[in-house]
C-alpha positions in Angstrom: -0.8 -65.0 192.3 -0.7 -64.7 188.5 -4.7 -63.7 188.3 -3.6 -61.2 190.9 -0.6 -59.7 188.7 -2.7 -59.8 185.8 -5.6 -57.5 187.1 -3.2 -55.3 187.9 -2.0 -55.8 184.8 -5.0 -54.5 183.4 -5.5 -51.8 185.6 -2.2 -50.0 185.2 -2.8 -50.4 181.2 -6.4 -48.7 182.0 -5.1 -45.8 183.7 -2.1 -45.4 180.5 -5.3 -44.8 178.7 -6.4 -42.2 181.1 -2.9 -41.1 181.8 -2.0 -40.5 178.0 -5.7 -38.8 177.5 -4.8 -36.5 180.2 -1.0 -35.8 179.0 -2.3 -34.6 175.6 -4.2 -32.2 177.3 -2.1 -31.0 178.9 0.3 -30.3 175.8 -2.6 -28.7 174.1 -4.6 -26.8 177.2 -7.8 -28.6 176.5 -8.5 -28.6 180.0 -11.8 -30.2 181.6 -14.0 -29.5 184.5 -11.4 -31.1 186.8 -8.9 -28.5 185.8 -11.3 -25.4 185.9 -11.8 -25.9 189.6 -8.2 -27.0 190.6 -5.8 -24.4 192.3 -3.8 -21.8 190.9 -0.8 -23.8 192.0 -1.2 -27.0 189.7 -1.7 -25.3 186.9 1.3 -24.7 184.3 3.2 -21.7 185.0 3.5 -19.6 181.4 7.1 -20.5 181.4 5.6 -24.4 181.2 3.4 -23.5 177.9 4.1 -25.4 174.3 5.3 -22.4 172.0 7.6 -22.7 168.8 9.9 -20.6 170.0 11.0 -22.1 173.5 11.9 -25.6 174.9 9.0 -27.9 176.5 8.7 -28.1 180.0 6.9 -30.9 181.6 3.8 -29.6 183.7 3.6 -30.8 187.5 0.1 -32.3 185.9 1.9 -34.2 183.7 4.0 -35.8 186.1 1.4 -36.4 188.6 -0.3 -38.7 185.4 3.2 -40.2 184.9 3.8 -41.3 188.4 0.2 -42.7 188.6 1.1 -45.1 185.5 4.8 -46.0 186.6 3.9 -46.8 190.2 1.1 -49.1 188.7 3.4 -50.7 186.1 6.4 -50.6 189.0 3.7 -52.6 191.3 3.6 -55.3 188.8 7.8 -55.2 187.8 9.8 -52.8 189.5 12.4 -53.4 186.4 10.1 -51.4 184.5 11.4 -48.1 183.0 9.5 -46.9 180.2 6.2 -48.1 177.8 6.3 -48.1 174.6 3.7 -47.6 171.7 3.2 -46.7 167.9 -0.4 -45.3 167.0 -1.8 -47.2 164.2 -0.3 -50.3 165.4 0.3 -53.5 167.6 3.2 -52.8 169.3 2.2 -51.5 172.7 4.5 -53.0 175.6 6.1 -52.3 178.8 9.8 -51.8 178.7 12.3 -53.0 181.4 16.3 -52.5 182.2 18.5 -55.3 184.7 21.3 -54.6 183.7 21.7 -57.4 181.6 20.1 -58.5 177.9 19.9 -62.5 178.6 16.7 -62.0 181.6 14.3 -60.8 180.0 14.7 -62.8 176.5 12.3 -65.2 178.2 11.0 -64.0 181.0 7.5 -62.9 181.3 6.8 -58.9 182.6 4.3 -60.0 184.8 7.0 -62.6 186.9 4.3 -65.6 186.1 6.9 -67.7 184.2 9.3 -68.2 181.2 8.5 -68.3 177.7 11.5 -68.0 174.8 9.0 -66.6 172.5 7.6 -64.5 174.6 10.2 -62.6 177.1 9.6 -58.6 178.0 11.0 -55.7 175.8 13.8 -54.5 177.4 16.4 -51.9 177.1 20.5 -52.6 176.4 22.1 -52.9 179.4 24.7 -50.5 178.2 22.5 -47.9 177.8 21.1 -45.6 180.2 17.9 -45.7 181.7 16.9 -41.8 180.5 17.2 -42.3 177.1 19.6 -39.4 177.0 22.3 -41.5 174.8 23.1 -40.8 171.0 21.8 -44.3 170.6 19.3 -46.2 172.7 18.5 -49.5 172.1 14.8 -51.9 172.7 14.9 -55.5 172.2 11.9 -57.4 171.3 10.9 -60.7 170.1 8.5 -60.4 166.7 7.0 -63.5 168.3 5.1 -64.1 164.6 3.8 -67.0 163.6 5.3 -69.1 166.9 2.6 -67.9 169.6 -0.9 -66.8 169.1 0.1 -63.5 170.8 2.2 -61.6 167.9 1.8 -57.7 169.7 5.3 -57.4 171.2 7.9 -56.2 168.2 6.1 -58.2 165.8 5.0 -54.9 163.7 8.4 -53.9 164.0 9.2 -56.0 160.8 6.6 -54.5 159.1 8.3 -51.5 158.2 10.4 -52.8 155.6 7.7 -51.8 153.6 8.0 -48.1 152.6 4.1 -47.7 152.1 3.8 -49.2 155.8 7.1 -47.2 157.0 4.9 -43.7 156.0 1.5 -44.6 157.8 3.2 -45.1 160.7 5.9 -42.7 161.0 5.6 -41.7 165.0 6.5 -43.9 168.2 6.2 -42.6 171.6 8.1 -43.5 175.2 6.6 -42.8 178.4 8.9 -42.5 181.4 8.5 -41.7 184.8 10.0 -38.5 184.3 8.9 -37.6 180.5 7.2 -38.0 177.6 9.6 -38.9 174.7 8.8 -38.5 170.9 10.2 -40.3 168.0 9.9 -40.1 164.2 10.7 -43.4 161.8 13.7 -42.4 160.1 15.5 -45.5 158.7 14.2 -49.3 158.6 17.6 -51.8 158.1 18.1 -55.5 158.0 21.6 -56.8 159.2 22.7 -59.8 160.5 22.8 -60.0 164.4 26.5 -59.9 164.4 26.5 -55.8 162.5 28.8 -53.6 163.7 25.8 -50.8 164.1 25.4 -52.3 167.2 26.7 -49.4 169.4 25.6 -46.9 171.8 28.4 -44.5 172.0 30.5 -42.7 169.8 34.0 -41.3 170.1 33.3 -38.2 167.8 30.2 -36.7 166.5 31.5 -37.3 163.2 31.8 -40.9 164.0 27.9 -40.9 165.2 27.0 -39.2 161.7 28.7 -41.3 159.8 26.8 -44.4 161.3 23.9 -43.0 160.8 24.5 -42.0 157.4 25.6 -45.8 156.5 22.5 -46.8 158.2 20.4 -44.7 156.1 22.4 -45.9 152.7 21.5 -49.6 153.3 18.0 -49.1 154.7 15.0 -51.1 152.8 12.7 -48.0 154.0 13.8 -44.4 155.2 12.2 -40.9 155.3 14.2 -38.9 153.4 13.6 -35.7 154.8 15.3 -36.9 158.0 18.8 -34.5 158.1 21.5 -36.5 159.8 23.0 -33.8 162.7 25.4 -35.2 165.2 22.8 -33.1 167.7 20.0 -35.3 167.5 19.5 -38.8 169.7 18.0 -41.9 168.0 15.7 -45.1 169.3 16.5 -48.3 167.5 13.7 -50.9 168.0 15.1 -54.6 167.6 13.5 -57.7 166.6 14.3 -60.8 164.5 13.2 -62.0 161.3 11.1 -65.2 161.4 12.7 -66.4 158.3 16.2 -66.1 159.7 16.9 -66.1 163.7 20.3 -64.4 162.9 18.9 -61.5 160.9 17.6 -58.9 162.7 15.3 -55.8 161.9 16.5 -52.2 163.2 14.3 -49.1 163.1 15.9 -46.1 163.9 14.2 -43.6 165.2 14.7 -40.0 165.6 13.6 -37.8 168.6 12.1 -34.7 168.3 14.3 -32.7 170.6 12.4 -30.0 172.9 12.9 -27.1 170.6 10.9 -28.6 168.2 8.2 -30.4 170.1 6.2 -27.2 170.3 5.2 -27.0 166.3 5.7 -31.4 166.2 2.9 -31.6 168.8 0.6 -28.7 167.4 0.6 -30.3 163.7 0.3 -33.9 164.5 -1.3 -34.5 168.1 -4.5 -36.6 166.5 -1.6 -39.2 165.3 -0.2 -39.4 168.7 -3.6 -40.4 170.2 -2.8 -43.9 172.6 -5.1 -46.9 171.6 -4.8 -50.0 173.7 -4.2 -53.0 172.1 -4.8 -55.6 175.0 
């Protein structure tokens, strides 16, 4: 059974590849043969096409290439919800929500077992599943030094380091139903007890606030990053080996869909998916 889940394992992560090759072109209408012969009807309507002046709206192509990757990753764990990756590094990991943040601490995304520092990245269980809140939280062991394996959140630590923070400013989220996009925005370290640890606010200026405490004690930050009560942040959440009760947060910021037009015109080459397994 666990050879079984593991090919499979291996196949959904080699269709991602495919799947992500074929989402870019799609954002950017580098279309191949395939799409030169297809109907009329799967192509993208011109209310569908990436421009700087309107929202983007997923393609039916794109969602066809989504639903091919989910119902491979859903095959293997039908917790599973999004995947996760930064270009340019080793984090590169499914992402599953229970409804609970104890499961999946330890247990494996394939179902083969239980390892502590190991587990599955998964998402609060007070969040919601869309990543539509002002706040969405990713848990991850860093893993480190303790297993041979260190992919996971491991790299996550890695950006208290401003010079490493600025290589590697872009994380992406694939979900069944979209494509999210996230820029690094603030890299903090706070015991595991901070009061940071939220996902709703009672005012916008409550949110912004936060935000702009977070950004005050942060080790790395981009400072062109305006704090607006508009936007919705990632945080991806890991421990410090040093210190099991310290924890790393990077928030992130997503580039809403008015922007994504221009963000995915100037930097598609650093969004490219490279598979780490």
């Amino acid at each position: 059974m666990k050879n079984t889940k593991n090919k499979k394992y291996i196949v959904a992560l080699l269709a991602f590849l495919a799947v992500a090759g074929i989402a870019l072109s799609a954002f950017f209408g580098l279309q191949g043969s395939k799409n030169d012969t297809s109907s009329a009807s799967n192509q993208p309507s011109s209310s569908q096409q990436v421009t700087s002046s309107s929202a983007y709206q997923v393609s039916e192509e794109e969602k066809a290439a989504l639903k091919e990757q989910f119902d491979g990753l859903k095959g293997i764990n039908p917790d599973t919800i999004a995947y996760v990756y930064a270009p340019g590094t080793n984090l590169d990991e499914p992402v599953v929500y229970n409804g609970d943040n104890t499961t999946y601490l330890s247990k494996l995304f394939d179902g083969s077992g239980e390892d502590p520092y190991m587990g599955t990245v998964f998402m609060d269980m007070d969040n919601k599943t869309d990543f539509s809140d002002k706040l969405t939280w990713l848990f991850g062991h860093a893993r480190g030094s303790k297993v041979p394996d260190s992919r996971m959140f491991n790299d996550v630590n890695f950006y208290d380091d401003q010079a490493f923070f600025d290589a590697h400013p872009y994380v992406v989220v694939r979900t069944p139903e979209k494509v999210h996009y996230y820029q690094a925005a603030f890299m903090i370290i706070v015991h595991e007890s901070t009061a940071f640890y939220r996902t709703s606010f009672d005012s916008d200026q409550q949110f912004e606030e936060q935000l702009t405490a977070v950004r005050e004690g942060a080790v790395a930050k981009n400072d062109n990053i305006e704090i607006k009560a508009s936007d919705n942040y990632l945080v991806l959440s890991t421990c410090r080996e040093d210190d099991v009760t310290i924890r790393a947060n990077l928030y992130l910021r997503e580039i809403p869909e008015s922007e994504l037009g221009d963000f995915l015109a100037e930097h598609k080459d650093e969004l490219n998916y490279v598979p780490t397994r």
